[in-house]
Each structure stands twice: as structure tokens, then as C-alpha cells.
PAKEMAR-879473 format. One record per residue (C-alpha): chain; x negated, y negated, z negated. Coordinates in steps of 0.001 Angstrom, whole numbers. Each point is the difference from the previous one (the first is absolute). Layout:
(pt 'A'; (X; Y; Z)),
...
//
This chain:
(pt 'A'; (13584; -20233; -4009)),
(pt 'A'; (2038; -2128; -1910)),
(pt 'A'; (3319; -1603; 671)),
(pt 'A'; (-1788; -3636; -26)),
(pt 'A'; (-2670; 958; 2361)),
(pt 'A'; (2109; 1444; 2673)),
(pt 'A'; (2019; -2929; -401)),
(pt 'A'; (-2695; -2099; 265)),
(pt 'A'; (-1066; 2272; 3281)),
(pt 'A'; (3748; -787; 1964)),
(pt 'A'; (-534; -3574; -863)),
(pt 'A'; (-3672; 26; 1896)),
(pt 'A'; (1645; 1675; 2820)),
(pt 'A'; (1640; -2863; 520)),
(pt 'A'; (-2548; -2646; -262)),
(pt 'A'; (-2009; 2534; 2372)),
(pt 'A'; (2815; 236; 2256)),
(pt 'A'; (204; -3634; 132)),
(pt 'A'; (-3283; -1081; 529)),
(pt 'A'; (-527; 2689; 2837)),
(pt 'A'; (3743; -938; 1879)),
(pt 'A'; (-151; -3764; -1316)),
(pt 'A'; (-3341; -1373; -616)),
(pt 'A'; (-1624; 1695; 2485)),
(pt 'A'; (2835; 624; 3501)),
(pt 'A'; (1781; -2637; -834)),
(pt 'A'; (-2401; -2539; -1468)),
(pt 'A'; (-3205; 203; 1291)),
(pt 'A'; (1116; -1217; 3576)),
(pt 'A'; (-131; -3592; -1621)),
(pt 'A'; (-3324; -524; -1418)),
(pt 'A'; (-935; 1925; 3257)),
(pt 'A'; (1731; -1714; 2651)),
(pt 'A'; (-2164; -2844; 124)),
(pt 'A'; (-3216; 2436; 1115)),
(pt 'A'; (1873; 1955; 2876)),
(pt 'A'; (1079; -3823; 1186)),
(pt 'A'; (-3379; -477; 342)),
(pt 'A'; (-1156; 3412; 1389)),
(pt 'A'; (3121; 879; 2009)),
(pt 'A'; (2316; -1750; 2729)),
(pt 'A'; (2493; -314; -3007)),
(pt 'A'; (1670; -4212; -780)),
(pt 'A'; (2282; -1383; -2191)),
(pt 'A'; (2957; 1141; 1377)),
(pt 'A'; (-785; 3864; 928)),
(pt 'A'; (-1445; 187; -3468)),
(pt 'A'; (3555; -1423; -1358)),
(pt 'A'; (1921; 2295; 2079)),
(pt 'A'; (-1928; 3147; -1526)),
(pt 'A'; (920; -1275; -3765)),
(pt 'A'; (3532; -395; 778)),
(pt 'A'; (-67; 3568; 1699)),
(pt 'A'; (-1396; 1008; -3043)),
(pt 'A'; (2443; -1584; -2249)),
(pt 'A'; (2756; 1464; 2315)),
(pt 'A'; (-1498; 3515; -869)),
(pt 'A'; (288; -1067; -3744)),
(pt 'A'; (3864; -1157; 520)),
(pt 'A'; (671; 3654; 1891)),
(pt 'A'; (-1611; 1807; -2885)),
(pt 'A'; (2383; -1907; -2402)),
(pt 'A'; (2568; 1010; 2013)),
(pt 'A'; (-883; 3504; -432)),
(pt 'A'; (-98; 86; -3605)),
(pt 'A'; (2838; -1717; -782)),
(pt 'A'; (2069; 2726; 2327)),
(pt 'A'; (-1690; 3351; -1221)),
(pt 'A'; (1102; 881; -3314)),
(pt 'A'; (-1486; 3855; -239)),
(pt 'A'; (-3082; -72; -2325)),
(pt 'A'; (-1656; 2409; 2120)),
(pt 'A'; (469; -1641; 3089)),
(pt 'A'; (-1545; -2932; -1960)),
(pt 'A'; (-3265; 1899; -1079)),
(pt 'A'; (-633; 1357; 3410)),
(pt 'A'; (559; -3664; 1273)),
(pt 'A'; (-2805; -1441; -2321)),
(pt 'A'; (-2238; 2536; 918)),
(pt 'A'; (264; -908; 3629)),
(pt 'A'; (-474; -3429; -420)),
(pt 'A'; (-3182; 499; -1937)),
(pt 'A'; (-1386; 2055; 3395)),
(pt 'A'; (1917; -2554; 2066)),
(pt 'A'; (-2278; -3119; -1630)),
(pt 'A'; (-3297; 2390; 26)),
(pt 'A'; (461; 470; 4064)),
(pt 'A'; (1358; -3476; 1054)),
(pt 'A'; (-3300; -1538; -1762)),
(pt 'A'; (-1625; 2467; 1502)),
(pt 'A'; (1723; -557; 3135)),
(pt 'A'; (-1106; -3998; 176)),
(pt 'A'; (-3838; 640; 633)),
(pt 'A'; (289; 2131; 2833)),
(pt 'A'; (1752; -2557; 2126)),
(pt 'A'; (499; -3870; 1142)),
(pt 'A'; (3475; 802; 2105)),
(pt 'A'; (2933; -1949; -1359)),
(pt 'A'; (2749; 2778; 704)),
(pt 'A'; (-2078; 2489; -2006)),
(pt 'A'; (-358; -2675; -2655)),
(pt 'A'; (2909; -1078; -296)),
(pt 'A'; (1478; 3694; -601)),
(pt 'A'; (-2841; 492; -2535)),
(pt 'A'; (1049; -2965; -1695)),
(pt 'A'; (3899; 687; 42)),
(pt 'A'; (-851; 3744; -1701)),
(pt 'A'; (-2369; -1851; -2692)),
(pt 'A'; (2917; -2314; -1244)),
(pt 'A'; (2650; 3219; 343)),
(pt 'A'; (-2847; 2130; -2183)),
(pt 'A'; (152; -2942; -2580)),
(pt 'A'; (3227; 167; -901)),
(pt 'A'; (-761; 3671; -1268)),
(pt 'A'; (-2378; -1256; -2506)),
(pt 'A'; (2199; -3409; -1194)),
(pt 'A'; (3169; 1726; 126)),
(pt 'A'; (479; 3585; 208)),
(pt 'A'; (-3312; 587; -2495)),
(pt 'A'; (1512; -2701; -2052)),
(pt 'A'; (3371; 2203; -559)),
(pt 'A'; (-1706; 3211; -52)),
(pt 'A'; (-2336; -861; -3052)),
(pt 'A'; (3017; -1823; -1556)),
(pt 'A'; (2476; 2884; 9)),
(pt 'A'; (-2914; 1910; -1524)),
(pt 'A'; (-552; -2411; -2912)),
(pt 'A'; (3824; 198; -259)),
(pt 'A'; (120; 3832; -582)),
(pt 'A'; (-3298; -185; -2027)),
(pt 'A'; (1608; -2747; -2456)),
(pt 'A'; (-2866; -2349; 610)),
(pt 'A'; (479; -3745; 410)),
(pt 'A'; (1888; -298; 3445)),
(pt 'A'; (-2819; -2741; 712)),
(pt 'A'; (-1880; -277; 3223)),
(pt 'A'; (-2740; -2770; -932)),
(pt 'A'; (-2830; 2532; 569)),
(pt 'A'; (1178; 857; 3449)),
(pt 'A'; (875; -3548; 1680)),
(pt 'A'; (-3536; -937; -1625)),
(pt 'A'; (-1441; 2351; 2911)),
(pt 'A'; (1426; -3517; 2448)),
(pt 'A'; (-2197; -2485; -1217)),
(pt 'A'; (-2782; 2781; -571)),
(pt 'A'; (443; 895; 3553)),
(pt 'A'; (-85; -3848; 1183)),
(pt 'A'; (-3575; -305; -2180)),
(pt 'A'; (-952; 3346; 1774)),
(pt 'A'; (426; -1134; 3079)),
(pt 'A'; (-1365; -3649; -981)),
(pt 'A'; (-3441; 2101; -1446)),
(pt 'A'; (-88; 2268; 2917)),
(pt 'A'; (75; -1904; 2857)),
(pt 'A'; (-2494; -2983; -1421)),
(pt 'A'; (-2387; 2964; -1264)),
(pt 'A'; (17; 1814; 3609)),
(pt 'A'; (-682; -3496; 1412)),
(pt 'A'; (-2917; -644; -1901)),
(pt 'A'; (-1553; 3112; 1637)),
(pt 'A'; (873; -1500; 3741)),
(pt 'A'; (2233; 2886; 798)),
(pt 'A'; (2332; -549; 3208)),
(pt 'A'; (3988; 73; -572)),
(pt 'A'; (712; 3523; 1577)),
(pt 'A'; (-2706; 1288; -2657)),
(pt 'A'; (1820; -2023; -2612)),
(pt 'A'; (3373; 1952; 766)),
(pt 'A'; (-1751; 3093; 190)),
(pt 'A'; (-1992; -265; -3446)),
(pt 'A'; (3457; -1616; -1443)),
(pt 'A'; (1805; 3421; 1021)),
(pt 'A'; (-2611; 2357; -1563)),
(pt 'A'; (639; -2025; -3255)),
(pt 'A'; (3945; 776; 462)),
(pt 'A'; (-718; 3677; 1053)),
(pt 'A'; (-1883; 104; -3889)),
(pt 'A'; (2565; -1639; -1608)),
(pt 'A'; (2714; 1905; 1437)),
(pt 'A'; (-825; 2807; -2210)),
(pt 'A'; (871; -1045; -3070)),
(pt 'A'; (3095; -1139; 1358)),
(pt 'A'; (1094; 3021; 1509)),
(pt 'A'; (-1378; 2050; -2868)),
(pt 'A'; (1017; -1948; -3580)),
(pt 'A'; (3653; -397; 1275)),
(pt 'A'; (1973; 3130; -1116)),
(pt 'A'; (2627; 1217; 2687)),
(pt 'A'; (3850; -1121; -794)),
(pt 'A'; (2048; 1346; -2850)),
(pt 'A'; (3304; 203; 1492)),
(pt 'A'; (2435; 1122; -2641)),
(pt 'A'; (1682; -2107; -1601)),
(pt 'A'; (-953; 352; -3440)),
(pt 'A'; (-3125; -1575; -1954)),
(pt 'A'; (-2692; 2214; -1709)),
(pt 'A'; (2147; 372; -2800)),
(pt 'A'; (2710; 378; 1345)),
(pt 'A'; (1912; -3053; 47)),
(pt 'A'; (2364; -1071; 3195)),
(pt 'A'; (-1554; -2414; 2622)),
(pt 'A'; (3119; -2040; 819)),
(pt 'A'; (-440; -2854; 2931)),
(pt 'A'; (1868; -3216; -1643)),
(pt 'A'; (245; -2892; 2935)),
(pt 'A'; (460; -3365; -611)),
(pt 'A'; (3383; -1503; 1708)),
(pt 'A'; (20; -1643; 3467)),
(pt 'A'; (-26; -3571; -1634)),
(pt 'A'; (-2995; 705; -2315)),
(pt 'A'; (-1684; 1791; 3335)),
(pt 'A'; (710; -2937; 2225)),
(pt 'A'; (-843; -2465; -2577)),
(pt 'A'; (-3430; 2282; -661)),
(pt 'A'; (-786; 16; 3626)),
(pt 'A'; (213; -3544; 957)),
(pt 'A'; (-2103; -877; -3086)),
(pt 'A'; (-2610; 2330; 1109)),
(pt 'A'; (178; -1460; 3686)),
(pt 'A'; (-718; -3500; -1159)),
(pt 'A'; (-3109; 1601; -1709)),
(pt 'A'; (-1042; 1922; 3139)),
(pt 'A'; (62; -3733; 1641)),
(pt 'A'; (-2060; -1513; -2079)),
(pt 'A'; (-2676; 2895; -189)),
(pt 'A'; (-110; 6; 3895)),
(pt 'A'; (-973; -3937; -83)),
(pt 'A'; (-2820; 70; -2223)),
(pt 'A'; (-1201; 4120; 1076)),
(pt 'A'; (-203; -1278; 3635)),
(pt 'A'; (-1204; -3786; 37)),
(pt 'A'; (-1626; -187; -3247)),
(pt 'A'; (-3777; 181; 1579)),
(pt 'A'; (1286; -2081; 2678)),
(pt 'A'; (641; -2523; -2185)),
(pt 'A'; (-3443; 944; -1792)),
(pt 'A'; (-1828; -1035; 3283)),
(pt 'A'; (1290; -2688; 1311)),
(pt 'A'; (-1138; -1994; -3309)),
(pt 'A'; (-3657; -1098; 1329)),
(pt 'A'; (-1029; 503; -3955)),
(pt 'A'; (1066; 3521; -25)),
(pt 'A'; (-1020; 1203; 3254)),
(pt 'A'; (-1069; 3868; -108)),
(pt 'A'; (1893; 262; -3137)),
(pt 'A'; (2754; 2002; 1828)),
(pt 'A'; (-1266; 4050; -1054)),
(pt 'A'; (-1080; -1273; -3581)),
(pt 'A'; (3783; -1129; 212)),
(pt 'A'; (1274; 3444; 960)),
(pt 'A'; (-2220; 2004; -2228)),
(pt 'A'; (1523; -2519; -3088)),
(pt 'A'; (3677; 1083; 690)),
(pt 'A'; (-786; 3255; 277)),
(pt 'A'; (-2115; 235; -3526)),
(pt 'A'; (2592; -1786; -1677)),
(pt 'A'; (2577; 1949; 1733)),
(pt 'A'; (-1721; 3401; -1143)),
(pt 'A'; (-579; -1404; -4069)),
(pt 'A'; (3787; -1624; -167)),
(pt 'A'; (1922; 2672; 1217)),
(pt 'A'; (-1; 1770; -3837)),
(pt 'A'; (462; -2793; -1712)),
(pt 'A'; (3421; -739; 1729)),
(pt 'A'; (645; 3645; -1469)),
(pt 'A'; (-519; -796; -3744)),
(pt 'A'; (1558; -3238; 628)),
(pt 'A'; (3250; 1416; 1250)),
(pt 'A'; (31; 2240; -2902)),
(pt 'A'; (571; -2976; -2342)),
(pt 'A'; (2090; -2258; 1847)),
(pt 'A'; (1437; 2385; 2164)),
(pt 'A'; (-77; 589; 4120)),
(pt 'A'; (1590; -3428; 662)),
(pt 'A'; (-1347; -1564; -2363)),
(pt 'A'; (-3332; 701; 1373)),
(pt 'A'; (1032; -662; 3297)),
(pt 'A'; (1223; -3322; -930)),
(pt 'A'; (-3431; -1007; -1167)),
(pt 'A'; (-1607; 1450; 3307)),
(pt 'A'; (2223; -1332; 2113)),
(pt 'A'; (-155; -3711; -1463)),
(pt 'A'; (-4312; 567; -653)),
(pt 'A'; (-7; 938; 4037)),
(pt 'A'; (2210; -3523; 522)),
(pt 'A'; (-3001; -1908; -1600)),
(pt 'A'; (-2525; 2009; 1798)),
(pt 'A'; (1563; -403; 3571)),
(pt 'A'; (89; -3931; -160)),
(pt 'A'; (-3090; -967; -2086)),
(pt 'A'; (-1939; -311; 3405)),
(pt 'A'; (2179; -2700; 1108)),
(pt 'A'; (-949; -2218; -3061)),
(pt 'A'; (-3785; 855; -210)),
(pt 'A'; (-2487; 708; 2550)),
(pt 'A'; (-2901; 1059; -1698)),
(pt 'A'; (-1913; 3602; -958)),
(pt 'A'; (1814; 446; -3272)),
(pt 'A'; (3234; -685; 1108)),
(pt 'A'; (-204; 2224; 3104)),
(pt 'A'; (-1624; 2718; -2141)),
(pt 'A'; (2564; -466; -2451)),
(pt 'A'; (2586; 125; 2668)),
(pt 'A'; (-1190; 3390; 714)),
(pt 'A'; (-511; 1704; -3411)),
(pt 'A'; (3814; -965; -793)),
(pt 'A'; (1154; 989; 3362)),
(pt 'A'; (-1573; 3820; -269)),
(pt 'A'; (614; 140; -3741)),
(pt 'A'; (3857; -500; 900)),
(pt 'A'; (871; 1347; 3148)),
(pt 'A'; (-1328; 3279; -1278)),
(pt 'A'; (2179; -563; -3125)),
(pt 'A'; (3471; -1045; 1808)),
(pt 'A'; (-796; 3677; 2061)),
(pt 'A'; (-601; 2250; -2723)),
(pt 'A'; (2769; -1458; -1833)),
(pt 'A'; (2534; 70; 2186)),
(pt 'A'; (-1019; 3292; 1848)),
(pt 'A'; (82; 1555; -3304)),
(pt 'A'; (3264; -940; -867)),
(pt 'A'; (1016; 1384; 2847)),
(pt 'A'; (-1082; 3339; -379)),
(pt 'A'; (1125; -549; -3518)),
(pt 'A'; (3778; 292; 1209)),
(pt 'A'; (-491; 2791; 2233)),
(pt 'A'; (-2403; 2582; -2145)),
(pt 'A'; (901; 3170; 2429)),
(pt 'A'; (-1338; -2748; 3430)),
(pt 'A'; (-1362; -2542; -1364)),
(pt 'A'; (-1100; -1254; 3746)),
(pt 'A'; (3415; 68; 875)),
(pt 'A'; (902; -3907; -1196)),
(pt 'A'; (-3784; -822; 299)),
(pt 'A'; (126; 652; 3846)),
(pt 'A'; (2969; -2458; -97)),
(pt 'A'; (-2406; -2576; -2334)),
(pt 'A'; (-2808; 414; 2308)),
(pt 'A'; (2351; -1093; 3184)),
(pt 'A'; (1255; -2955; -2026)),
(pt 'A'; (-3419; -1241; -450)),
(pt 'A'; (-1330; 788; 3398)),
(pt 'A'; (2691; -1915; 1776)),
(pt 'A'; (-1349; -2884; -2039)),
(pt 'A'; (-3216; 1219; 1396)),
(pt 'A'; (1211; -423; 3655)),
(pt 'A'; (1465; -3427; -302)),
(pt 'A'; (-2253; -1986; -2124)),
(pt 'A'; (-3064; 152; 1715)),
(pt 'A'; (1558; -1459; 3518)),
(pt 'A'; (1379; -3111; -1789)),
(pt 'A'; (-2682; -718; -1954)),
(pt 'A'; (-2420; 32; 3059)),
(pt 'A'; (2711; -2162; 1624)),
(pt 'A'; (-36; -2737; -2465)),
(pt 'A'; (-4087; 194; -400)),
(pt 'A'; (-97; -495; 3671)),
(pt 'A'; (2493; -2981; -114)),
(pt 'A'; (-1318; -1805; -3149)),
(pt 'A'; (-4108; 1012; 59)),
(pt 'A'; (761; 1514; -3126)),
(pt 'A'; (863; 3030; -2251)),
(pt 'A'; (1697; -2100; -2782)),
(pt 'A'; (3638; 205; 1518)),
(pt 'A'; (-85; 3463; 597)),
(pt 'A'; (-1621; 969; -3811)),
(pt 'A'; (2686; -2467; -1412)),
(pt 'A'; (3124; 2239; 2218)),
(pt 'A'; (-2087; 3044; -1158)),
(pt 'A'; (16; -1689; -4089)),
(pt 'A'; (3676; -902; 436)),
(pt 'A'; (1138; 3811; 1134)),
(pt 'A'; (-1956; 1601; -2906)),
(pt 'A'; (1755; -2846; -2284)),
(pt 'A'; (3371; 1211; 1176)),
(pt 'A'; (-1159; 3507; -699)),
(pt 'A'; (-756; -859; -3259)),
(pt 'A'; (3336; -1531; -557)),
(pt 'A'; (1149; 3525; 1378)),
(pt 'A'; (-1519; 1874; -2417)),
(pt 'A'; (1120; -1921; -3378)),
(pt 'A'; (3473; 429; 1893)),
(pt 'A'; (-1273; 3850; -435)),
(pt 'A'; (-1108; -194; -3423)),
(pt 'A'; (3477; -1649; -1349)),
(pt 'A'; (1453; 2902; 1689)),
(pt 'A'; (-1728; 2767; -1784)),
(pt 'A'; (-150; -1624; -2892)),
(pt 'A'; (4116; 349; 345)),
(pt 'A'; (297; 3602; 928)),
(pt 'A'; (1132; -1024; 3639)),
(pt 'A'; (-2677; 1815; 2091)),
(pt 'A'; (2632; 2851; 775)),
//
């Protein structure tokens, strides 16, 4: 087999590794959670509970990459959390109890983080030692392919009346094929530190300053993707035009998501990582406010193609820079990128709710939401002018 073709086989790995972890544990429980309200004892606020749990398992499995810096630990990591995500989807059809769920729920976030983060720096270290494009385009694709997964899924499952605890359990047997691939196409760890031929991997970290400065920028985006990722059908719904537009919603961000995510990759080898990020960060600005302006179909469906074309693209990017600086762990600084953004993650949602229920309306918190991702921008030129200087280190 040719160099290409296994090449091409890590990168599927990936995608497979994301849509089983992502699209379908992590995913699927929104497009579902709407049937097991109406087939279970489950409300608003126990279903809100069991996606923060699962977020929490996502933070905890950041955690854990950004501390373990042994390759092989890493690989035997990622291989957990793909049987980790089969078992907890599993898991969800064979009960209604909240304790169980919510422990299924925390280990489905946790396993996650194996497929966005420590898959993410295993492939990259092996494009690194290959000499292939340290680009990860094809991989983050599997996030919006895993959002339309779960999107196609769940509406095809429904259209054959079957009950939520089948729904999980049909969902799982997907994963459980999909693992395979993903445990299969992904080649255990190199660990020396040499390439192929030869040459010395060398780890070359940015300074505090540029890390600091790299962090808060990539916080501001986390805000704004929170925002529009969690109240974007809400917002869809309440419209009396647009009512039971919401899934046709979530399926757009994650198509556009999935079809984007390689573009930012050919972009950023023209104008360079910031310079792509610039464009994604200001493009996700636009996207994040245009409901405020406009309510109508277009504009909300508009809304949504920008926001998955460029949330994807500000997480590649910057996750691949990352790994960039650190080529023997690359998910040693992406753990730390991944925390950044999820602490955006915790605190955005609460005040935007707040100010919806104050005002009656979502515009205040998509304009707070519009005005973070604007300073991020403004964070990320600040980046670019010092690259373009030599003062990363």
C-alpha cells in the first residue's frame, strides 16, 4: 500500500473516531432529547443537568490530555474512549434512572475528548514524522459529519416510530461498526524521536506572552460558539414563521461544518494560520449577530451555514497550531486550548439565558456573544503582527 493511502487511512481514523465519540455519544443526545421528554419522566432541567455532566466529562478528558505526555499512554487512552462511547450509548437504552444516566453521560463527554484531542495529536505527530502536511482538516471534518449523523439518524429512526431506548440502542450498534476503522486505520505511536528519515523531532513552544495572548483569543471564540451551538434552534422556534425549523437548523451547521473544515486548510496555506484565523474569526462575528438584524428563513439559515463553516475553522486552526509547536505531544498545549474554550463554554450560556429571560429576547446575549468573538479577532491580528516579527519565542 502506498504512502498516500495509509495516510489517507490515519486521517479516516479520525473522522471515524469522531463521528463514533462525537457525533454519535456526545451528539446524538440533542436531536434525541426531545423524544425521551416525551416518553420518559425526563424536563427541562434534568435534561440540562445531564448535558452539563456531559460537558464536565469532556473538560476532565481535556484535563487528561493536556497532563499525559507518553505517546503510548495516549494510544491506549484513545482506544478506551472509543469502547467507552460504544458502552455508554449502549448503556442509555437499558435504563430511565438519572444516577445511571448521569454517569453514562459524564463517561461519553470524558470518551470525547479521546477522539478531539488525543486522536487529534496522535495522527498529527504521525503526519509530522511522515513529512505530510501537518493539517488536520480531514479529521475535525468528522464534527460536523458527526452532527449531520446524528441529525440523519435520529429523524430516519423516527420516521419508523421507534421508542428512545431503541434509538440509543440502534445508535450504539452504529458506533460499535464504526469503531473499527478507528481502532484499526490508526497505527500505534512512534516514540523515538526521529522522523522516517531520520531527521530530529524537536518541541519549539511559543513564550508565555504569545501563549496567554493565544489562549484568551481562543476563549473569546469558545464564547461565541457556545451562544449560537446552544440557543441557535431556540431562537429558530420561537419565530412563529420558522417553527419546526430547529433540526433542519442543526443538520445545516453540521454540513457546512463537515465541507468548510478543508478549506480553512488550503486557506491557511496562503495567508498563513493567523491569517486564516483572522478571516474566521471576523466571518463568525457577522454570523453570530445577523439574527438580531433579520428575522427571516435566509437570514437564520445563513446564520447557521457561517456559524458551522467557522467554528469548525477557528478549531482546526488553532488546535493545529498547537500541536504544531509541540510535534513529540502535540495534545499537550491543545488540552490547555480546549480548557480555554470550555471555560467560555461554562460561562456564556448562564448569562445569555439571564439576559433572554430579562429582555424576552436573544439579541443582547448574541450581541455580548458578537462583541467577545470581535475582541478575539482583535487578539489574533495582535498574533499575526507578532509572527510576522519573529516574536512568538
Amino acid at each position: 500500500m502506498s504512502t498516500n493511502a495509509v495516510r489517507l487511512k490515519v486521517l479516516l481514523a479520525g473522522v471515524c473516531s469522531q463521528l463514533v465519540c462525537v457525533g454519535i455519544a456526545r451528539f446524538a443526545y440533542t436531536p434525541l432529547l426531545p423524544l425521551m421528554q416525551e416518553q420518559t419522566w425526563l424536563g427541562d432541567a434534568s435534561g440540562g443537568w445531564l448535558a452539563t455532566v456531559n460537558y464536565m466529562g469532556y473538560m476532565v478528558g481535556a484535563l487528561i490530555a493536556a497532563s499525559v505526555s507518553n505517546l503510548k499512554t495516549k494510544d491506549t487512552l484513545y482506544r478506551l474512549a472509543l469502547i467507552i462511547a460504544v458502552l455508554t450509548t449502549f448503556g442509555m437504552s437499558f435504563t430511565d434512572n438519572m444516577v445511571v444516566w448521569l454517569v453514562l453521560r459524564f463517561f461519553s463527554g470524558l470518551s470525547s475528548a479521546g477522539a478531539m484531542l488525543i486522536a487529534a495529536g496522535l495522527i498529527l505527530n504521525w503526519l509530522l514524522r511522515h513529512h505530510f502536511r501537518s493539517e488536520l482538516g480531514l479529521h475535525f471534518a468528522g464534527i460536523g459529519l458527526g452532527i449531520v449523523l446524528a441529525a440523519l439518524a435520529v429523524e430516519g429512526m423516527l420516521r419508523f416510530d421507534l421508542r428512545w431506548d431503541q434509538q440509543w440502542g440502534w445508535l450504539a450498534t452504529m458506533a460499535a461498526v464504526l469503531a473499527v476503522p478507528a481502532w484499526v486505520w490508526l497505527p500505534p505511536p512512534d516514540t523515538s524521536a526521529m522522523t522516517r528519515t531520520g531527521e530530529a523531532l524537536v518541541d519549539r513552544p511559543p513564550s508565555q506572552r504569545f501563549q496567554g495572548i493565544l489562549l484568551a483569543g481562543y476563549f473569546c471564540a469558545g464564547y461565541g460558539y457556545v451562544v449560537s451551538a446552544t440557543f441557535i434552534v431556540a431562537i429558530v422556534e420561537r419565530q412563529p414563521a420558522l417553527s419546526g425549523l430547529g433540526s433542519m437548523t442543526f443538520l445545516i451547521v453540521g454540513l457546512a461544518a463537515a465541507m468548510a473544515v478543508m478549506l480553512w486548510d488550503r486557506w491557511a496555506r496562503r495567508v498563513g494560520m493567523f491569517g486564516a484565523l483572522i478571516l474566521a474569526y471576523g466571518l463568525q462575528v457577522f454570523g453570530i449577530v445577523l439574527p438580531v438584524f433579520f428575522e427571516n428563513l435566509w437570514t437564520v439559515l445563513g446564520s447557521a451555514l457561517i456559524f458551522g463553516a467557522t467554528f469548525v475553522g477557528c478549531v482546526s486552526l488553532v488546535l493545529t497550531m498547537a500541536g504544531r509547536f509541540y510535534p513529540t505531544k502535540p495534545a499537550k498545549l491543545m488540552g490547555k486550548m480546549t480548557l480555554a474554550y470550555g471555560a467560555a463554554q461554562i460561562i456564556a450560556p448562564a448569562l445569555t439565558g439571564t439576559l433572554a429571560e430579562i429582555t424576552g429576547t436573544y439579541n443582547g446575549g448574541l450581541l455580548m456573544a458578537g462583541g467577545f468573538v470581535t475582541v478575539g479577532t482583535g487578539l489574533m491580528v495582535w498574533l499575526w503582527r507578532e509572527e510576522r516579527c519573529g516574536c512568538v519565542r
